[in-house]
C-alpha positions, 0 to 999 in steps of 0.5 A: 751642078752637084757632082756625084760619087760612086756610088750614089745609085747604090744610095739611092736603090736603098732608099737614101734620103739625098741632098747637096753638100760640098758641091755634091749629092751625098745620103744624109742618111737611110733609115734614120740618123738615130739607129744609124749613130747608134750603130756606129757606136754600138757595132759598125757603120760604113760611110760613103766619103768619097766626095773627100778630096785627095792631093798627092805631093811628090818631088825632092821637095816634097817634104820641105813644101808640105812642112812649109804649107802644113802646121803640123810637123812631119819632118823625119815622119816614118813611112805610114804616119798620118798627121791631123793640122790645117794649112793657113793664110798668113793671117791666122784663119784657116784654109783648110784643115787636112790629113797627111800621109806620109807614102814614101820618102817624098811622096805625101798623100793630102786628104782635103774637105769636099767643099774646099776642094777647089779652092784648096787646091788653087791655093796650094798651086799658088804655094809650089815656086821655089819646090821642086815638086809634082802637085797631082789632083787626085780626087776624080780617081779615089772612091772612099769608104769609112768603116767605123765602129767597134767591129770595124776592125773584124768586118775590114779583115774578114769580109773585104778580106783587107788585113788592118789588125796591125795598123796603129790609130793614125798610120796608113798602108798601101795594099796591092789587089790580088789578081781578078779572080783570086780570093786570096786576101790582099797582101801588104805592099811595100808603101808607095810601091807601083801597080793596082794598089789602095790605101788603108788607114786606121782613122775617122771621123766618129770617135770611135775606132775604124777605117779608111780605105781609099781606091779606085771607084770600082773596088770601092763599088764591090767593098760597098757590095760586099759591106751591104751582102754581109748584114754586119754593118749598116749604112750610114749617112752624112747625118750621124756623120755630123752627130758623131763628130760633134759630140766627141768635139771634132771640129766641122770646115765652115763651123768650128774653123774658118777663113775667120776662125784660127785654129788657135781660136778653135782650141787646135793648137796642139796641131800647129808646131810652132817651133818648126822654123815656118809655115805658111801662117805661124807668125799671126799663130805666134802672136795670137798665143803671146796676145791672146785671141777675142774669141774662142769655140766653147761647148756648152750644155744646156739644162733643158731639151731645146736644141741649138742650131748653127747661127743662133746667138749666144748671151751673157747673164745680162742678156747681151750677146757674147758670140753664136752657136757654130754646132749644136744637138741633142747630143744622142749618146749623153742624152744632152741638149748641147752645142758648139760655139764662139764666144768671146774669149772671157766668157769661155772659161770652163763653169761660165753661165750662159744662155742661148736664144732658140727662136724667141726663147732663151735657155740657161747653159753653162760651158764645159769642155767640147768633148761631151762624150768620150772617145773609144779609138784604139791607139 
């Protein structure tokens, strides 16, 4: 049975269009996905991720067990940093891909994907003998909002009254809730420090600059309250979520990566350190960059206005197929018909023409690079 979040009768008091995903009953979307995606780009948009799980490691291993479970390298990390990488199975495909924050001195908070998250967090119990470590399953207390846009950053201060100004793209606080009854805005804590607090990061999910604020479902509940009193910013769904991400090139868990799909075949390894002295998975990563990888995720574009959807085979010149399409869209911002997708590793060289077969169809395409539309975060 589907679980729900928080806030999913305030959903469906605004008429949201609801359906499963990730083992929960989340708003596609409101009105449609097309004002909703604009707004985001446009103004500010606030989404309800609170179906995202969140893991918290803590222990005088701490850092030593999420270095060896994580590709990306947080070693010597300062307090607030957020990282972006997967965790792996020894043969290169992927378990999952996460962000890390770094809390404390041995205290990081895992932000995993809806759907993984019991599978992920099996997977990670099963990585803990030999570290000294606390694994604390967090995800039933947490609510999430994502506020995105190019107000975010002035709707966050100035109706949750959160200050963020200061917060740099990909670094996270702990703020502590003022007393009830107060409205003095909340003050900064020192990070990990104890009592009532949230966890406030300057990242997304959209390519545009914005927030995430973690807490407990009853803030969560009043900052949606006060997101919605104030009219500045619209409510969005798991729809535009999807168009956002895509066409700025962010990969989705179970389309651009997978248990089969290694990040070195999805074009993410920036994120794996391999001169770290391991993790779980380096090994094949290595091996894959000396020897090459049989497929690749590709964007393609294509020169007509069909739209590709997930599964739908992707061909040479010849009319042979090459590989599929993982993710694919009108994209809304460029006024494209475009797409994710796997191809084999020689046709996925930047300029390569293929074709797409839509039902009984087959359009023309060429590859170009994932990113279709450039990213506006603030750094």
């Amino acid at each position: 049975m589907e679980k729900k979040t928080c806030l999913y009768d305030r959903h469906v008091a605004l008429g949201a269009l609801m359906s499963p995903f990730g083992g929960f009953i989340m708003p596609i979307q409101y009105s449609n996905i097309t004002d909703e995606h604009n707004a985001v780009r446009q103004h500010c948009g606030v989404f309800d991720v609170s179906h995202m799980g969140e893991v918290r490691i803590t222990g005088p291993d701490a850092e030593r067990y999420v270095q060896h479970i994580f590709t990306n390298d947080v070693a010597d990390a300062p307090l607030g940093q957020i990282y972006y990488g997967m965790m792996l199975y020894p043969n290169g495909g992927t378990v999952d891909d996460l962000l890390v924050y770094k809390m404390g001195e041995n205290d990081f908070f895992l932000v995993i994907n809806a759907a993984n998250i019991d599978k992920d967090v099996a997977w990670m119990q099963q990585q803990t003998e030999g570290f000294d470590i606390t694994l604390d399953h967090q995800s039933d207390y947490y609510g999430q909002l994502a506020v995105q846009g190019p107000e975010a950053e002035a709707v966050v201060e100035e109706v949750l009254g959160l200050p963020c100004k200061e917060l740099k793209f990909y670094t996270a606080a702990s703020l502590q809730l003022p007393p009830c009854g107060e409205s003095n805005p909340a003050e900064p804590l020192p990070l990990g420090g104890e009592g009532d607090s949230i966890i406030i990061s300057r990242t997304g999910y959209t390519g545009e600059d914005g927030f995430e604020i973690y807490g407990s479902h009853e803030f969560i509940q009043q900052s949606w309250d006060k997101l919605m009193e104030s009219g500045r910013c619209k409510p969005c769904g798991l729809g535009c979520r999807d168009t956002l991400r895509f066409e700025v090139g962010l990969p989705l868990y179970g389309d651009e990566l997978s248990a089969d799909i290694s990040p070195i075949m999805a074009g993410l390894s920036m994120f794996c350190k391999l001169d770290k002295a391991e993790f779980i998975g380096k090994e094949a990563l290595v091996q894959q960059k000396a020897n090459g990888v049989p497929a690749r995720i590709i964007g393609i574009e294509l020169a007509d206005k069909a739209i590709p959807r997930h599964g739908y085979p992707v061909l040479n010149e010849a009319g042979e197929q090459v590989g599929e399409v993982t993710t694919g869209y009108h994209c809304l911002s460029v006024d494209k018909s475009v797409c994710m997708a796997l191809v084999k590793t020689e046709f996925a060289k930047l300029g390569t023409p293929l074709q797409v077969q839509i039902r009984k169809k087959v359009f023309p395409g060429v590859v170009v690079k994932k990113q279709f539309y450039s990213k506006s975060y603030k750094k």
